[in-house]
C-alpha positions in Angstrom: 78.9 75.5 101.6 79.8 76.0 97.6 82.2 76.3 95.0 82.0 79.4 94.1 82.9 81.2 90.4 86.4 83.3 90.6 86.5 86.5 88.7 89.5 86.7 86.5 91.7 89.8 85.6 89.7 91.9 83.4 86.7 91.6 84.9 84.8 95.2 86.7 84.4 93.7 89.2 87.8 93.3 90.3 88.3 97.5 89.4 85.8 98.6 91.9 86.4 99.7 95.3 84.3 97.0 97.7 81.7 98.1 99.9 81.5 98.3 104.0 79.8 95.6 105.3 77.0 97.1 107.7 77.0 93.8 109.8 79.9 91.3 110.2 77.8 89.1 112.5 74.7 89.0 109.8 73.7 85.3 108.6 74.4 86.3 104.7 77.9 87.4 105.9 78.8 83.9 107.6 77.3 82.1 105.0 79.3 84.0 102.0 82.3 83.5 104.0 81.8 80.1 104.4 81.7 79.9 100.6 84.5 81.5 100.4 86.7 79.2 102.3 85.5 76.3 100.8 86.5 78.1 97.7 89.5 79.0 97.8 90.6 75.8 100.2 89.2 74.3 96.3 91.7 76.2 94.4 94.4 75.7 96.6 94.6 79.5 97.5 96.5 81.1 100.3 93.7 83.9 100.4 90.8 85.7 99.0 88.9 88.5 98.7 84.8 89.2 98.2 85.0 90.3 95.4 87.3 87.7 93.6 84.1 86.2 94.0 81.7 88.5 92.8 80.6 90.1 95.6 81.6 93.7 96.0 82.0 93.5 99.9 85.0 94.1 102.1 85.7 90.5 103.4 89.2 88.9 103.0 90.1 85.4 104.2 93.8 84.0 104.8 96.3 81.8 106.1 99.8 81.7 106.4 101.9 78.2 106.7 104.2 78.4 109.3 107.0 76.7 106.5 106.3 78.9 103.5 106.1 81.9 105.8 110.1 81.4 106.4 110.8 80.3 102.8 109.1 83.3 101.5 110.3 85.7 104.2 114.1 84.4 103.1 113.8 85.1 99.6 112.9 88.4 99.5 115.0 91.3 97.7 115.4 93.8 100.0 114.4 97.6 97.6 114.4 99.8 100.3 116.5 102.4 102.2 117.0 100.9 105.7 116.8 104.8 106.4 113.2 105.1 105.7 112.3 102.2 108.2 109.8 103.3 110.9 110.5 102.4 113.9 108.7 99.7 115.8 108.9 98.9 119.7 109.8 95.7 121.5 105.8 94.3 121.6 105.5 95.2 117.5 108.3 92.8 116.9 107.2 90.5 119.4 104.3 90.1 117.8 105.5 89.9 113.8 108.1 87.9 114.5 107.1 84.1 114.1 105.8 81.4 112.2 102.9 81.0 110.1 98.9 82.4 110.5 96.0 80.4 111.6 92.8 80.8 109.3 91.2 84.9 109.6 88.8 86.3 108.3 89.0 89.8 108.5 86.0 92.1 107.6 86.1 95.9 106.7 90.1 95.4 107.5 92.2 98.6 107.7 96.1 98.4 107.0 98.8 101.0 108.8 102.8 101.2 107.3 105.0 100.4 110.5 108.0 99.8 108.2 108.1 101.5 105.1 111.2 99.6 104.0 110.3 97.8 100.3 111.4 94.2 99.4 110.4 92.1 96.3 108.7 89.1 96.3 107.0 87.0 94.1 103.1 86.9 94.0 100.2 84.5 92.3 97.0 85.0 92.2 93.5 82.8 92.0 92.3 85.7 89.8 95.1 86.2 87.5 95.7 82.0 87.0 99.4 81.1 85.5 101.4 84.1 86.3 103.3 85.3 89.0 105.6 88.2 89.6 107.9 90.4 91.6 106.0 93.1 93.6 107.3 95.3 96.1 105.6 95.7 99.1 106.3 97.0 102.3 107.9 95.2 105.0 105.6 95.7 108.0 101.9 96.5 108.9 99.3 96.2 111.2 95.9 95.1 110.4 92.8 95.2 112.0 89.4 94.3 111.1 86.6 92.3 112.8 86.1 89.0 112.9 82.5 86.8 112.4 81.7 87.3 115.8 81.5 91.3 115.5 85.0 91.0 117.7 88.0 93.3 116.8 91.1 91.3 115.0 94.4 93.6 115.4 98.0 92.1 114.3 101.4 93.8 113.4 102.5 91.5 110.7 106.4 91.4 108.7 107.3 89.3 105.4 105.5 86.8 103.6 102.6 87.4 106.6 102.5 91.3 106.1 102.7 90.7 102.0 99.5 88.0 102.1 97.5 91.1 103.7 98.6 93.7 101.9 97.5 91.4 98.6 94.1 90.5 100.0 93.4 94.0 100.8 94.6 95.5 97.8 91.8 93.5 95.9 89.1 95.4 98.5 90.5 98.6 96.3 90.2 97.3 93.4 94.2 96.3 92.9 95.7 93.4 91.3 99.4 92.9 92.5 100.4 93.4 88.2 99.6 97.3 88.8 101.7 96.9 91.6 104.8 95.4 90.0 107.5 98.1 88.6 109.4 95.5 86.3 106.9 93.9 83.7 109.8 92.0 82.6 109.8 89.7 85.8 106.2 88.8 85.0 106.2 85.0 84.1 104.4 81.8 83.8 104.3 80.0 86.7 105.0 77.1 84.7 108.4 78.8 84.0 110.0 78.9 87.6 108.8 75.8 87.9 110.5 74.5 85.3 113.5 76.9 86.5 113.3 75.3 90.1 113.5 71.9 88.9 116.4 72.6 87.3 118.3 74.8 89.5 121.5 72.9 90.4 121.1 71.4 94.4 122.5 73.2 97.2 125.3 71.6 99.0 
């Protein structure tokens, strides 16, 4: 496995719309994806995407902590219209309800709106290092893709879960979560909420 280089925002490779991968269960694929996680367990990422690394393919890679899932989750400014919610049955909400994600990798993934209601929430990236910001997303999807083995991954996924994916992907279309972000203002250093965390007053 290796380290391997992470493009940065304005680099074309991060513009371009990634490739299909012809073979998930090819040796080249397993070994760029082992790169990858070593990679981004290196930066301390949550995800990544092909292409973050250079390499114009549709392979993401993620995990979601089953902590951070329900801090995130919690924060989030709800944007929406409850009104434009789709609606979801008992086994989709089974299913997206709960804790955090074990390791995927998801190849050629494909994402589906299940609730179309928008929520803010603030986003980092390993490819645009010392800012975050508030981006909408939506608050529900289901994913699918295929795993290493050539096997089918499907998930319905809500919060910080169904955000993480819809970030990964996004990079697969050549999106980084700025374009996606309506108020420019609440882009900041990520130095600054720190620094704004540390000195929040303590809840009692």
């Amino acid at each position: 496995m290796a380290v391997l280089d992470i493009a940065r925002m304005g680099n074309p490779i991060l513009r371009r719309r990634a490739g299909d991968v012809p073979d998930p269960r090819a040796p080249e694929i397993r070994r760029l994806v082992s790169d990858m996680l070593e990679t981004m367990e290196y930066a301390g990422g949550t995800g990544l995407a092909a292409p973050q690394v250079h390499v114009p393919l549709r392979i993401v890679v993620f995990f979601v902590e089953a902590e951070r899932a329900a801090r995130e989750s919690a924060g989030e400014a709800d944007d929406g219209d409850p009104g434009e919610a789709d609606e979801m049955s008992d086994d989709m909400v089974d299913d997206i309800v709960g804790g955090g994600v074990p390791l995927t990798v998801l190849i050629n993934p494909e994402i589906a709106v299940l609730d179309a209601t928008v929520s803010l929430g603030v986003e980092s990236c390993l490819s645009v290092p010392g800012l975050a910001g508030e981006v909408p997303r939506v608050a529900a999807v289901r994913y699918r893709g295929h795993a290493l083995d050539g096997s089918l991954v499907e998930r319905t996924a809500r919060g910080f879960h169904a955000r993480v994916v819809q970030h990964e992907v996004d990079h697969l279309d050549g999106i980084l979560y700025p374009q996606r972000m309506t108020d420019l203002s609440r882009l900041t250093f990520t130095s600054e909420l720190e620094r704004v965390r540390r000195h929040a007053p303590a809840e009692v």
